[in-house]
PDB file with SEQRES, HELIX, SHEET and CRYST1 records, atoms N, CA, C and O in Angstrom:
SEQRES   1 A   85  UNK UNK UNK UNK UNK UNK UNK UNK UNK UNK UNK UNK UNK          
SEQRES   2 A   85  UNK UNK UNK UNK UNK UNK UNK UNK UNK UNK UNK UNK UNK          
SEQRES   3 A   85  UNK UNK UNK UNK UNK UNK UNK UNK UNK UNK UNK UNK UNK          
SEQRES   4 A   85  UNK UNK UNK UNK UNK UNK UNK UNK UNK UNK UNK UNK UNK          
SEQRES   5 A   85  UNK UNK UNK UNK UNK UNK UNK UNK UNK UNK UNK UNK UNK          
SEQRES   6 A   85  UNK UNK UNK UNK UNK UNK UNK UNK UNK UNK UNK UNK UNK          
SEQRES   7 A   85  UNK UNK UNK UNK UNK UNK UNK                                  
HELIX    1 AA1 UNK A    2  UNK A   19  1                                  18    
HELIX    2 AA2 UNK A   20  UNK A   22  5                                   3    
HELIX    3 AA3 UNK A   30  UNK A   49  1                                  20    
HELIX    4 AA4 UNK A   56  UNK A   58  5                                   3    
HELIX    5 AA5 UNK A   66  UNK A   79  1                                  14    
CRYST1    1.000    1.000    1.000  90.00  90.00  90.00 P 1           1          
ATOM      1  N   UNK A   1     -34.305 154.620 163.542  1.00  0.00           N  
ATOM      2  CA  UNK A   1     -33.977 155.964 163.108  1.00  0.00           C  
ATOM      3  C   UNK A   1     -32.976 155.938 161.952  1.00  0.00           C  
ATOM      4  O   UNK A   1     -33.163 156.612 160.939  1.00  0.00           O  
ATOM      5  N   UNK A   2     -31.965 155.191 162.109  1.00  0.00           N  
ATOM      6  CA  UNK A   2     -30.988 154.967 161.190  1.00  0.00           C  
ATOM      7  C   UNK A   2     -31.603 154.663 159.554  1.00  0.00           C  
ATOM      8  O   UNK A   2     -31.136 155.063 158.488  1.00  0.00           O  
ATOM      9  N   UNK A   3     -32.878 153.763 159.820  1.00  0.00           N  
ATOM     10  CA  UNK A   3     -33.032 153.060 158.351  1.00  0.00           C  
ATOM     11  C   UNK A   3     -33.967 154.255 157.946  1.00  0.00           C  
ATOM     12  O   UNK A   3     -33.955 154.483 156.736  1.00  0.00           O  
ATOM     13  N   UNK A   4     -34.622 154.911 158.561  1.00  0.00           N  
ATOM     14  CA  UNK A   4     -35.800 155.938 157.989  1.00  0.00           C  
ATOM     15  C   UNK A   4     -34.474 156.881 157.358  1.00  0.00           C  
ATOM     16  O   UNK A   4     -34.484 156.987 156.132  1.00  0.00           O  
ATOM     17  N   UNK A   5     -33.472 157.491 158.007  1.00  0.00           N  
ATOM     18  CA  UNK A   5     -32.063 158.143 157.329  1.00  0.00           C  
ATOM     19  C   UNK A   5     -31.896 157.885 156.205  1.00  0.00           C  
ATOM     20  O   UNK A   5     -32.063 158.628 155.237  1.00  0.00           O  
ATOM     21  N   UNK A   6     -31.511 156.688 156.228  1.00  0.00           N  
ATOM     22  CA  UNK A   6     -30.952 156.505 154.910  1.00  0.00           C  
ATOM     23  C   UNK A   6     -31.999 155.695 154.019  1.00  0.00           C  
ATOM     24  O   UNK A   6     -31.569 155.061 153.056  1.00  0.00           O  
ATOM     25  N   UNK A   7     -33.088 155.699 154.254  1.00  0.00           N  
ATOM     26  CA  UNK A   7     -33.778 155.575 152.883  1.00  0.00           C  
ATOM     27  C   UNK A   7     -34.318 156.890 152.574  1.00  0.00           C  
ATOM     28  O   UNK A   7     -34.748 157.201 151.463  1.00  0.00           O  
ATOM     29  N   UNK A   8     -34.274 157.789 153.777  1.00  0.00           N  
ATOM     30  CA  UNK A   8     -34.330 159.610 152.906  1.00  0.00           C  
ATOM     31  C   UNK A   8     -33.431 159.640 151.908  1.00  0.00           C  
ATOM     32  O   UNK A   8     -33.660 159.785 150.707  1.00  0.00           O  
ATOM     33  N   UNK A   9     -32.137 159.461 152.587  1.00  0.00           N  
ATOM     34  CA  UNK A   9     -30.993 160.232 151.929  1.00  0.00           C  
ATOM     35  C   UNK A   9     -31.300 159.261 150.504  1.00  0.00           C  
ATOM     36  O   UNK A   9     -31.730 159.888 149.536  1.00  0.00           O  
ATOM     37  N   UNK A  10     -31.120 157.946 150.362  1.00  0.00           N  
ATOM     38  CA  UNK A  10     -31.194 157.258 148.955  1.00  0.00           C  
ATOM     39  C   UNK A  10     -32.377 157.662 148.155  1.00  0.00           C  
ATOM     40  O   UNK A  10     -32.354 157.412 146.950  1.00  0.00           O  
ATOM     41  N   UNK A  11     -33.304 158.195 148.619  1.00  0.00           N  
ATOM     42  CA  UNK A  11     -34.531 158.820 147.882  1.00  0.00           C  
ATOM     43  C   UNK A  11     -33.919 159.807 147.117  1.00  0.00           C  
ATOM     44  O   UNK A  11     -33.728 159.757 145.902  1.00  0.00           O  
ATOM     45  N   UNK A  12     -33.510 161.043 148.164  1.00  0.00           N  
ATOM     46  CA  UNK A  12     -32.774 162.028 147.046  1.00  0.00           C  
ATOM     47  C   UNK A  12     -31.514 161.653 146.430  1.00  0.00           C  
ATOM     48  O   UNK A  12     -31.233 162.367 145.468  1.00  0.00           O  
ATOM     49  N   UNK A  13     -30.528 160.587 146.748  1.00  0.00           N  
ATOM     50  CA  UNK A  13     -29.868 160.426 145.850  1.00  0.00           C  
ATOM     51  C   UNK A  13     -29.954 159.679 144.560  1.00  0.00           C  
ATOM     52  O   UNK A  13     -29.014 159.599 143.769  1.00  0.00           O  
ATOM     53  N   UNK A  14     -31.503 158.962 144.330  1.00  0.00           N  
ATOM     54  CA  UNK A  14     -31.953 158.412 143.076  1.00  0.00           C  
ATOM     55  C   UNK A  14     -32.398 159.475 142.143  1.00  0.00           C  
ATOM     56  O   UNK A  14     -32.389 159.377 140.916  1.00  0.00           O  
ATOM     57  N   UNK A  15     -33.057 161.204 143.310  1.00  0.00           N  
ATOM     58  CA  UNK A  15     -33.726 162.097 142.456  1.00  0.00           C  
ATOM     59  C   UNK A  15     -32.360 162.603 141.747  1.00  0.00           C  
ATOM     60  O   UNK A  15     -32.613 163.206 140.704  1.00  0.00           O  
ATOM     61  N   UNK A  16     -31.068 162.519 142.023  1.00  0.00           N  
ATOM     62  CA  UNK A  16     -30.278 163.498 141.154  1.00  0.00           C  
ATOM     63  C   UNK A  16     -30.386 163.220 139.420  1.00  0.00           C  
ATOM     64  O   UNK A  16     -30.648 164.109 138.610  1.00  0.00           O  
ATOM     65  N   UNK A  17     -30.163 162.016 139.132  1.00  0.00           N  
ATOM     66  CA  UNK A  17     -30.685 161.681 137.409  1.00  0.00           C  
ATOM     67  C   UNK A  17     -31.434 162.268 137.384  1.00  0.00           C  
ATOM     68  O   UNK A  17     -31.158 163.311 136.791  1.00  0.00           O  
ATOM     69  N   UNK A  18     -32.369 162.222 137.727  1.00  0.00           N  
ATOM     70  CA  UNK A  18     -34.221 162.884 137.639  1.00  0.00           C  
ATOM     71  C   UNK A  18     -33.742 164.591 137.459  1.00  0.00           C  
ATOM     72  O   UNK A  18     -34.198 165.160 136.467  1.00  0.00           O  
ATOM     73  N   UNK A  19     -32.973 165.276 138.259  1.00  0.00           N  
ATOM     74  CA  UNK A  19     -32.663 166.786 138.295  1.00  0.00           C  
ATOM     75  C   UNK A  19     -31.877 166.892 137.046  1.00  0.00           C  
ATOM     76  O   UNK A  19     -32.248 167.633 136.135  1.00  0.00           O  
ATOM     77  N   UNK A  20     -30.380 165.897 136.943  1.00  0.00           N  
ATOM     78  CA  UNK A  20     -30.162 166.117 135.525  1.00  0.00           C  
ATOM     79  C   UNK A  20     -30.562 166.110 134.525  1.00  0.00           C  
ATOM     80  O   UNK A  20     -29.766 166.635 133.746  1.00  0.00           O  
ATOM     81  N   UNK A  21     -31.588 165.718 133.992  1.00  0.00           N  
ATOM     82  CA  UNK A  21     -32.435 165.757 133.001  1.00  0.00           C  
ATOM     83  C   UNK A  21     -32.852 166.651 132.707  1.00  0.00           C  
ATOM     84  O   UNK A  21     -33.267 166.651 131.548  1.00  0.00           O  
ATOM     85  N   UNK A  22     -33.010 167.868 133.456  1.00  0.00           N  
ATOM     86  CA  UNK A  22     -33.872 169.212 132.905  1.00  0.00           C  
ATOM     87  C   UNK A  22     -32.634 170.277 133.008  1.00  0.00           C  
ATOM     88  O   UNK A  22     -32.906 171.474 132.916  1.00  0.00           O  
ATOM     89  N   UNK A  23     -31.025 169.782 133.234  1.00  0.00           N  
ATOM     90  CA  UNK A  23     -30.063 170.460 133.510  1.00  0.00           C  
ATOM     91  C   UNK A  23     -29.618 170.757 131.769  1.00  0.00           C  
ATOM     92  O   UNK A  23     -29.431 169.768 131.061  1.00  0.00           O  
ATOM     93  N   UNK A  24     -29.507 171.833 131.311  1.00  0.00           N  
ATOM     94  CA  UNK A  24     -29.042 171.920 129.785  1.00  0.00           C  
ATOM     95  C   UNK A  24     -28.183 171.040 129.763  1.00  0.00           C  
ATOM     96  O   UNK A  24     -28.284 169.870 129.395  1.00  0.00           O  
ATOM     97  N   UNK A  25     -27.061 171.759 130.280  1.00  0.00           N  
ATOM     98  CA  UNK A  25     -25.482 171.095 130.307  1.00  0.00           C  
ATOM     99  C   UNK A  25     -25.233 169.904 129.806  1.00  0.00           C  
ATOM    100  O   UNK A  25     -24.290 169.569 129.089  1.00  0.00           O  
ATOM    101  N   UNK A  26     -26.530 168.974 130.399  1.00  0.00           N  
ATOM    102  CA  UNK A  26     -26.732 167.603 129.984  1.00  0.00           C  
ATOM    103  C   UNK A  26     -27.402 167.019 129.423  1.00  0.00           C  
ATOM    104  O   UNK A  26     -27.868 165.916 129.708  1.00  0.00           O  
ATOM    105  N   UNK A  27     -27.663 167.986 128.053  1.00  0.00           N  
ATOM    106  CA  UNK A  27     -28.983 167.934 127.293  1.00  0.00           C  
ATOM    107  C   UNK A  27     -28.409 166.155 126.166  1.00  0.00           C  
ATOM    108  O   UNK A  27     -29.153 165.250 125.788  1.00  0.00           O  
ATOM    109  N   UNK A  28     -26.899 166.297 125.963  1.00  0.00           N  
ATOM    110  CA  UNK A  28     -26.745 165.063 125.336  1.00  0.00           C  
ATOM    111  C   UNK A  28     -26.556 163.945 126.046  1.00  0.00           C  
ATOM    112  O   UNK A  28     -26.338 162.868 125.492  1.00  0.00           O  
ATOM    113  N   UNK A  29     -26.630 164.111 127.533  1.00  0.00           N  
ATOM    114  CA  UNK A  29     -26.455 162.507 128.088  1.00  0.00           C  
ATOM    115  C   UNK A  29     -28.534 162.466 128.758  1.00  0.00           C  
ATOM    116  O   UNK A  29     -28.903 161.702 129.650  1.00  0.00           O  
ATOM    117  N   UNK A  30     -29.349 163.317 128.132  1.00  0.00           N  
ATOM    118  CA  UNK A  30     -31.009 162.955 128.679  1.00  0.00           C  
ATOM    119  C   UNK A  30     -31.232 161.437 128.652  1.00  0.00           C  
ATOM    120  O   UNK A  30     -31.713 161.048 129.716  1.00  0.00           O  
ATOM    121  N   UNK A  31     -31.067 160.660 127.933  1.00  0.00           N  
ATOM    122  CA  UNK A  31     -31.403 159.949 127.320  1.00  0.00           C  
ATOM    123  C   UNK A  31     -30.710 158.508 128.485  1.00  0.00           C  
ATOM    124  O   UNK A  31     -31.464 157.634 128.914  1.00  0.00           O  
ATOM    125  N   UNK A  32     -29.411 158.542 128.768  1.00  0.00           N  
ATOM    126  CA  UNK A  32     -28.487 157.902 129.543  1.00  0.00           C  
ATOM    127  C   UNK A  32     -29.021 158.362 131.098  1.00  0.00           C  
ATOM    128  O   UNK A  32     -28.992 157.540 132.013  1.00  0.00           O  
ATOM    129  N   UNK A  33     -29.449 159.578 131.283  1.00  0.00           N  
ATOM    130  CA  UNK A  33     -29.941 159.869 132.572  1.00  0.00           C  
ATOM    131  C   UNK A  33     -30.965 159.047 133.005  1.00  0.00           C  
ATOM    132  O   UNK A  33     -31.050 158.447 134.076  1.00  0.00           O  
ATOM    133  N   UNK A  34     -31.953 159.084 131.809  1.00  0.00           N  
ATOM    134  CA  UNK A  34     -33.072 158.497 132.481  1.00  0.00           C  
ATOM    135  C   UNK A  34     -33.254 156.688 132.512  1.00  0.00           C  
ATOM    136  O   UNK A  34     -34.062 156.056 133.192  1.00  0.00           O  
ATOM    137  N   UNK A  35     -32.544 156.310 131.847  1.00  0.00           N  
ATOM    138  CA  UNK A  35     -32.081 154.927 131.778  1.00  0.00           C  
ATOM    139  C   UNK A  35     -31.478 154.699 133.111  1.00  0.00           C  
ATOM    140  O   UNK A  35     -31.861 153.729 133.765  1.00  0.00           O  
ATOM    141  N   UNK A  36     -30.630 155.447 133.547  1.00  0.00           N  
ATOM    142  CA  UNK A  36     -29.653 155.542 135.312  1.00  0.00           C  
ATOM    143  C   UNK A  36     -30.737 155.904 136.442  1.00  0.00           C  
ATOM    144  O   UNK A  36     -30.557 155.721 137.646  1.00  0.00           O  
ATOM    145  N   UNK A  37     -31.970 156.485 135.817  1.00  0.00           N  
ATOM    146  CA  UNK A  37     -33.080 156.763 136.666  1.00  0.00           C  
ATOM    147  C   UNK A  37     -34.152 155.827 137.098  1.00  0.00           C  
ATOM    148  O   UNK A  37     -34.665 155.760 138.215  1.00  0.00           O  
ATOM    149  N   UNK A  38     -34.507 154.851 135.651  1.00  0.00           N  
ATOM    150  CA  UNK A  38     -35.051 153.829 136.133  1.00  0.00           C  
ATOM    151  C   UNK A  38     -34.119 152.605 136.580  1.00  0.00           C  
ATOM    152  O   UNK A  38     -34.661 151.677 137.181  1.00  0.00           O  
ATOM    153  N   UNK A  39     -32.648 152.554 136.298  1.00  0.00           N  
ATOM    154  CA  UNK A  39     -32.112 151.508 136.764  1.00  0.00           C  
ATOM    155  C   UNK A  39     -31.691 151.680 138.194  1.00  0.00           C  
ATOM    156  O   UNK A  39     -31.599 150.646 138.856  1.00  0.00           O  
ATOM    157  N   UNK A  40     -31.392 152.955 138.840  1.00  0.00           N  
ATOM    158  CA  UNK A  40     -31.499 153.149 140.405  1.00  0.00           C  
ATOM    159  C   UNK A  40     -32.611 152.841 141.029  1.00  0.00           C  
ATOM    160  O   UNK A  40     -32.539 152.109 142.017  1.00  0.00           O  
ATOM    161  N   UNK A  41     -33.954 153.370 140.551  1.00  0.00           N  
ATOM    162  CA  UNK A  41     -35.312 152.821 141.038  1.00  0.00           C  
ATOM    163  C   UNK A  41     -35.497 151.381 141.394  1.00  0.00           C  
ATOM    164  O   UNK A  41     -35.666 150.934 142.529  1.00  0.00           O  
ATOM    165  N   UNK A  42     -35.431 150.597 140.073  1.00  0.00           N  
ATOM    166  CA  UNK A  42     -35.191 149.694 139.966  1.00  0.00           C  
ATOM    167  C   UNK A  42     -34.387 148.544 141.239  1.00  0.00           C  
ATOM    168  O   UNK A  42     -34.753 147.521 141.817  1.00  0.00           O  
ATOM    169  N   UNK A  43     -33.346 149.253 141.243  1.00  0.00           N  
ATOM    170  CA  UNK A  43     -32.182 148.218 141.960  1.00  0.00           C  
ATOM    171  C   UNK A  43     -32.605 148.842 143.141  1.00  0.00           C  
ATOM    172  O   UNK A  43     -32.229 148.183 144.110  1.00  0.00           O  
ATOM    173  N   UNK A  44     -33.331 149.997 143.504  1.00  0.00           N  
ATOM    174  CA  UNK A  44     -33.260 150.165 145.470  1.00  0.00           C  
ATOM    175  C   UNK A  44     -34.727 149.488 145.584  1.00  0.00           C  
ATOM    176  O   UNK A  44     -34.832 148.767 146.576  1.00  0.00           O  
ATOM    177  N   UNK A  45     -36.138 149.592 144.587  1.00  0.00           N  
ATOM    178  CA  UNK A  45     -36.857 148.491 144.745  1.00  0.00           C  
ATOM    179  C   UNK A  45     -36.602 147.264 145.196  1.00  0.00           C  
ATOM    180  O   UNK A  45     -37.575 146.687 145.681  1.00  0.00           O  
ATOM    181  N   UNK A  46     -35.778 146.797 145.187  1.00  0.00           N  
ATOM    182  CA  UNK A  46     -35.065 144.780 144.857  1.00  0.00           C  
ATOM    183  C   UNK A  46     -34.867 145.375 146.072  1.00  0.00           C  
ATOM    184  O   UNK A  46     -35.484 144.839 146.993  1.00  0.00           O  
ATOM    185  N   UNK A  47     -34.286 146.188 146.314  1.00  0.00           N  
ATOM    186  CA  UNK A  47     -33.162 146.202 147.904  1.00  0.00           C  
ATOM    187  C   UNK A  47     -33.917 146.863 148.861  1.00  0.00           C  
ATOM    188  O   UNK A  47     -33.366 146.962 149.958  1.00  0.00           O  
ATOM    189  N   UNK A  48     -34.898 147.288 148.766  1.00  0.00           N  
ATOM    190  CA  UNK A  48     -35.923 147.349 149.509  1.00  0.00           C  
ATOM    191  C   UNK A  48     -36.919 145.904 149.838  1.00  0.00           C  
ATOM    192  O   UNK A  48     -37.238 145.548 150.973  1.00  0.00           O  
ATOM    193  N   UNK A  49     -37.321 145.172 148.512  1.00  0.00           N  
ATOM    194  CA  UNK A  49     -38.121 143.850 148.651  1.00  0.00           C  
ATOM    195  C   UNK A  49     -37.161 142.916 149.276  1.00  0.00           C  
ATOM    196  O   UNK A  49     -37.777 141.893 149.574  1.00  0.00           O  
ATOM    197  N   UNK A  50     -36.050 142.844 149.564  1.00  0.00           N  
ATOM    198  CA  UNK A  50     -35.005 141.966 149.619  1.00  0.00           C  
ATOM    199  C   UNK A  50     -34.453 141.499 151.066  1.00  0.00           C  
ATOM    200  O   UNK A  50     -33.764 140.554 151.449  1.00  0.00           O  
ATOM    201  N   UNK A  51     -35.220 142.854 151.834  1.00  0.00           N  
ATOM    202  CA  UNK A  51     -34.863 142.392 153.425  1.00  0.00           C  
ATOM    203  C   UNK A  51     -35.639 141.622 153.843  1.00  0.00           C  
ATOM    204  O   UNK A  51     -36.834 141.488 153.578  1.00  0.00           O  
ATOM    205  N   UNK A  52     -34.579 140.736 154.946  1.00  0.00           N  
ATOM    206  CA  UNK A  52     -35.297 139.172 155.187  1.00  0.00           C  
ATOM    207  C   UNK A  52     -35.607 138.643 154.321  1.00  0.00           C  
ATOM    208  O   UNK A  52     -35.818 137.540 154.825  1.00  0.00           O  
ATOM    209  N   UNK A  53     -35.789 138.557 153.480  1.00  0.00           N  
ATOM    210  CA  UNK A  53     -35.988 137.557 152.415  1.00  0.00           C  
ATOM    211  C   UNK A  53     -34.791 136.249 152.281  1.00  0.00           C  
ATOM    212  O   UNK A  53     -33.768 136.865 151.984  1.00  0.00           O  
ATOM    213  N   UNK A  54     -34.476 134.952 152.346  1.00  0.00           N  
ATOM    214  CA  UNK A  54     -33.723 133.653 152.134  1.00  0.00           C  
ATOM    215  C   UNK A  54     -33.934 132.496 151.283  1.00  0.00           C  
ATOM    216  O   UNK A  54     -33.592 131.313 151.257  1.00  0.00           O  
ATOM    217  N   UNK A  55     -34.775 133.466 150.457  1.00  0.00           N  
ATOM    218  CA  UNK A  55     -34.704 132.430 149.094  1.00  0.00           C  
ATOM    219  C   UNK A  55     -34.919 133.251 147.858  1.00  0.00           C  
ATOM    220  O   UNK A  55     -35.169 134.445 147.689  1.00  0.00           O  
ATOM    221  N   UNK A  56     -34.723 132.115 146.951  1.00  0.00           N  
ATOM    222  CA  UNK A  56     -34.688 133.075 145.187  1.00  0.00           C  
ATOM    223  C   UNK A  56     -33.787 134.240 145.579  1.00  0.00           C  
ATOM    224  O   UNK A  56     -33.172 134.418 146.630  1.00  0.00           O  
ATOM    225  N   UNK A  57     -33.871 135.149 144.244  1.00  0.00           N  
ATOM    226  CA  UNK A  57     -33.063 135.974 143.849  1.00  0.00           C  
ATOM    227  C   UNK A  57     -33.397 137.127 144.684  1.00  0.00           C  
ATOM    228  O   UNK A  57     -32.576 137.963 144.305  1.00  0.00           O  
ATOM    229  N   UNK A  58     -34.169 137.719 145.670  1.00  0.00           N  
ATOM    230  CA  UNK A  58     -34.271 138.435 146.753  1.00  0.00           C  
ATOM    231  C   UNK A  58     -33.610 138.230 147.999  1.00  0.00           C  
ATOM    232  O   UNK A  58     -33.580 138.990 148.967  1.00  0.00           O  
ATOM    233  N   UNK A  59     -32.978 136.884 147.828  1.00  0.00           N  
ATOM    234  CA  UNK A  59     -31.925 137.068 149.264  1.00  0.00           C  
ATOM    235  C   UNK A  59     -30.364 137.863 149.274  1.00  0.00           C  
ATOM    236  O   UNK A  59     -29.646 138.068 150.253  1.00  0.00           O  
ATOM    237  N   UNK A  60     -30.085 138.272 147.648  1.00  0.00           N  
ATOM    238  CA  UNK A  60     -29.225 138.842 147.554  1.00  0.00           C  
ATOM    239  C   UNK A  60     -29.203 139.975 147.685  1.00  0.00           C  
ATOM    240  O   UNK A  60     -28.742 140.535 146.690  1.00  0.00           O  
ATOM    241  N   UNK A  61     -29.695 141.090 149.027  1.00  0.00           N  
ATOM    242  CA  UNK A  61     -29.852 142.044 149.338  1.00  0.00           C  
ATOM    243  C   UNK A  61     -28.867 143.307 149.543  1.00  0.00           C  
ATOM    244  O   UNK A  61     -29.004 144.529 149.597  1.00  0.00           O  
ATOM    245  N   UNK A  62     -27.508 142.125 149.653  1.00  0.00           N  
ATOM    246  CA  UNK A  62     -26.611 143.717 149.718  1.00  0.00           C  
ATOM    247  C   UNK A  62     -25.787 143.505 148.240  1.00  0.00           C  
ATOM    248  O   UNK A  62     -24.700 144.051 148.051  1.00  0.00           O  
ATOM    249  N   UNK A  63     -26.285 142.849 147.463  1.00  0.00           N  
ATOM    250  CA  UNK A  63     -26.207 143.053 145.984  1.00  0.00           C  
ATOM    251  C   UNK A  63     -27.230 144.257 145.421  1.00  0.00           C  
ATOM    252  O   UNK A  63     -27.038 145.196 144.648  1.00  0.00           O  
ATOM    253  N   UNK A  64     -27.973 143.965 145.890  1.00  0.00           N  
ATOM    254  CA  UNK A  64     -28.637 144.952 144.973  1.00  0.00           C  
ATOM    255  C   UNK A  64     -28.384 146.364 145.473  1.00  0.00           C  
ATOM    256  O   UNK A  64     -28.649 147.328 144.754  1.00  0.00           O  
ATOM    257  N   UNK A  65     -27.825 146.519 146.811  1.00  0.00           N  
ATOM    258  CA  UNK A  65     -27.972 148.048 147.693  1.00  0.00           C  
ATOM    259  C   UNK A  65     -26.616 148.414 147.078  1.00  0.00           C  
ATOM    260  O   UNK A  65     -26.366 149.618 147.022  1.00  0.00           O  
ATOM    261  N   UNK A  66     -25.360 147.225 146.433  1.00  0.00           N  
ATOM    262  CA  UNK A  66     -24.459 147.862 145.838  1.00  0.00           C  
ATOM    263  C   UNK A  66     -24.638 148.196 144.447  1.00  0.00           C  
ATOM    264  O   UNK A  66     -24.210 149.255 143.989  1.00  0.00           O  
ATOM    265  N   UNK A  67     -25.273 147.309 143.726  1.00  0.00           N  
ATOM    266  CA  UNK A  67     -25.386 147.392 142.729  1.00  0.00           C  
ATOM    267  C   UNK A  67     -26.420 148.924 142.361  1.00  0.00           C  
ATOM    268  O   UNK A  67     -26.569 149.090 141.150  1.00  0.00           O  
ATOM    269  N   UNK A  68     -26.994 149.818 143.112  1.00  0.00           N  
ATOM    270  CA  UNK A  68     -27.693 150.761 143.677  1.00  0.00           C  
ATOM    271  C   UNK A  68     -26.492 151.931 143.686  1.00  0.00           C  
ATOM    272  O   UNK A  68     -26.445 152.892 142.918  1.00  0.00           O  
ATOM    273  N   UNK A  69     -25.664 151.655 144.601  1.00  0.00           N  
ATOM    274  CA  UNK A  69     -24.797 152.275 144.613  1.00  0.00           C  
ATOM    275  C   UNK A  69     -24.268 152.613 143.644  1.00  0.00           C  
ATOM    276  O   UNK A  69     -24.304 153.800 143.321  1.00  0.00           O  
ATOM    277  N   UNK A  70     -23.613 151.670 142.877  1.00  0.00           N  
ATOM    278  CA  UNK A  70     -22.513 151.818 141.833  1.00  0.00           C  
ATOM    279  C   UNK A  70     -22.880 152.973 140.724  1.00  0.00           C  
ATOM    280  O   UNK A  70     -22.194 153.845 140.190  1.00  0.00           O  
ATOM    281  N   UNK A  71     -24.745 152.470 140.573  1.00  0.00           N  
ATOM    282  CA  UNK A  71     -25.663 153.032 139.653  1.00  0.00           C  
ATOM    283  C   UNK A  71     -25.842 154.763 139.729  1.00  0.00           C  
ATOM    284  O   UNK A  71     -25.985 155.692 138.934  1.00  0.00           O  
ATOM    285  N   UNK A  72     -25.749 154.581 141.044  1.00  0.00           N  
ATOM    286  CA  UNK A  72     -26.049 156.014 141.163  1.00  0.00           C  
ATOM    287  C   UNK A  72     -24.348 157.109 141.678  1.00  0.00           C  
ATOM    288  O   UNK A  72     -24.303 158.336 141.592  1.00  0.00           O  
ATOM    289  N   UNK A  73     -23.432 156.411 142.063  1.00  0.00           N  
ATOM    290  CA  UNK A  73     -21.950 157.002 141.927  1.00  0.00           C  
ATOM    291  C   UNK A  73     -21.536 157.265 140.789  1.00  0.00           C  
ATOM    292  O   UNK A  73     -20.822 158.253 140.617  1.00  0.00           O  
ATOM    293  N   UNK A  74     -22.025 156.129 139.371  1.00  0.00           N  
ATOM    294  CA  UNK A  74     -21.236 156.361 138.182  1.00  0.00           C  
ATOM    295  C   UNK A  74     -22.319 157.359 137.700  1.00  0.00           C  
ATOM    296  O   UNK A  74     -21.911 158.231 136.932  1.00  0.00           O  
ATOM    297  N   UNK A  75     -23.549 157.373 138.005  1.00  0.00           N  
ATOM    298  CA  UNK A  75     -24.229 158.582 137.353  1.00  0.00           C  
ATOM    299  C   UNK A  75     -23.676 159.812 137.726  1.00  0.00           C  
ATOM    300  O   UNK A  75     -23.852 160.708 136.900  1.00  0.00           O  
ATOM    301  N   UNK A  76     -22.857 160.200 139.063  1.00  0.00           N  
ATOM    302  CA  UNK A  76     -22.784 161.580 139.282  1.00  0.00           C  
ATOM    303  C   UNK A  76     -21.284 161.897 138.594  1.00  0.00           C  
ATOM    304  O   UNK A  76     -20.955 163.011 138.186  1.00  0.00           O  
ATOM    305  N   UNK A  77     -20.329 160.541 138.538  1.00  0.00           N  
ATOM    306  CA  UNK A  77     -19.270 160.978 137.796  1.00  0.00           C  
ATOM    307  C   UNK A  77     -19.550 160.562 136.476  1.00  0.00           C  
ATOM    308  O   UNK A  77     -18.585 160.628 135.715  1.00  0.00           O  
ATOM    309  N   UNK A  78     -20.245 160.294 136.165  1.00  0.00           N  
ATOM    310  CA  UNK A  78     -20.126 160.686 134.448  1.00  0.00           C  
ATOM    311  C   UNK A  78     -20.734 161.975 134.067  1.00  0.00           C  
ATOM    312  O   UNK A  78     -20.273 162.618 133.124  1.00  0.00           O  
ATOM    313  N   UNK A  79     -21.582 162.317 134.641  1.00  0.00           N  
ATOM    314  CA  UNK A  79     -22.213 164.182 134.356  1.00  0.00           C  
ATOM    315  C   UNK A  79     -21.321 165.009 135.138  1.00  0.00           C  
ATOM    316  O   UNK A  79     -21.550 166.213 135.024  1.00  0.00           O  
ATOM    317  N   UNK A  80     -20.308 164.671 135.947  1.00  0.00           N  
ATOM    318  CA  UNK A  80     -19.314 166.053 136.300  1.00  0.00           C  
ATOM    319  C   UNK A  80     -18.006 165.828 135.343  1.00  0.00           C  
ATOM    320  O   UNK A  80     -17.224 166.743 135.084  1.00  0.00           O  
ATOM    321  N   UNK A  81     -17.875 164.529 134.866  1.00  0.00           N  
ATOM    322  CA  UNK A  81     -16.844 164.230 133.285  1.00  0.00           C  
ATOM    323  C   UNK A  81     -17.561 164.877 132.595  1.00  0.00           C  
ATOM    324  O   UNK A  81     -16.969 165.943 132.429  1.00  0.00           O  
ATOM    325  N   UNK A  82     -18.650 164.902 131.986  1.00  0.00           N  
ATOM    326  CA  UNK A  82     -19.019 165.567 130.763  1.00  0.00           C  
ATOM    327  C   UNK A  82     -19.181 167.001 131.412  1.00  0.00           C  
ATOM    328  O   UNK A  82     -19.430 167.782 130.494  1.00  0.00           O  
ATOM    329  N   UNK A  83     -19.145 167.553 132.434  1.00  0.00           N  
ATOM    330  CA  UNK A  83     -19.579 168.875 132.872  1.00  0.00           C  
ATOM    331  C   UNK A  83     -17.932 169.675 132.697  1.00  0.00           C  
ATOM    332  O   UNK A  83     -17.767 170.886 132.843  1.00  0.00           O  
ATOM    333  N   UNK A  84     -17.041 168.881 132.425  1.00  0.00           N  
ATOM    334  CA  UNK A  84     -15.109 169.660 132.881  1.00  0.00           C  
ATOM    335  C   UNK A  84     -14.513 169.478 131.291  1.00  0.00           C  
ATOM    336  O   UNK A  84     -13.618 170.053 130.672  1.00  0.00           O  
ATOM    337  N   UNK A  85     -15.616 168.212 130.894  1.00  0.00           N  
ATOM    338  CA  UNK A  85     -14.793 168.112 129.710  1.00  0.00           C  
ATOM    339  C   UNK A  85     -14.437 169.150 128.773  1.00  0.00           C  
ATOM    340  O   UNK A  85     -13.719 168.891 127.807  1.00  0.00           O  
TER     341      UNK A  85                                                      
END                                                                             
């Protein structure tokens, strides 16, 4: 139950880039959004392929779920910086 949770919740938290993009406000960071859109995709792919996995570059699984993270935290504070600025 737990993992079906939170791969909801990380679903919609990859869609927020995806929502900023059609947000005016953030008509000059479009471009940076969608770059943060495929690089969240991206990194929860890996961290999705990555469980159980113990070899090559897929055993580093809670690398990529941070590196996921980071991707998608600095996306929401850099569009509420440019939203106060």
């Amino acid at each position: 139950m737990h993992g079906i949770a939170s791969g909801i919740g990380f679903i919609f938290f990859i869609l927020n880039p995806l929502w900023a993009i059609r947000i005016a406000e953030f008509k000059d960071l479009r471009y940076f959004n969608i770059a943060l859109l495929f690089l969240a995709v991206l990194t929860f792919v890996l961290f999705i392929a990555s469980e159980n996995k113990n070899s090559g570059i897929l055993r580093y699984s809670g690398l990529f779920q941070r590196l996921n993270l980071i991707i998608l935290y600095g996306h929401l504070i850099l569009n509420y910086a440019w939203m106060i600025r």
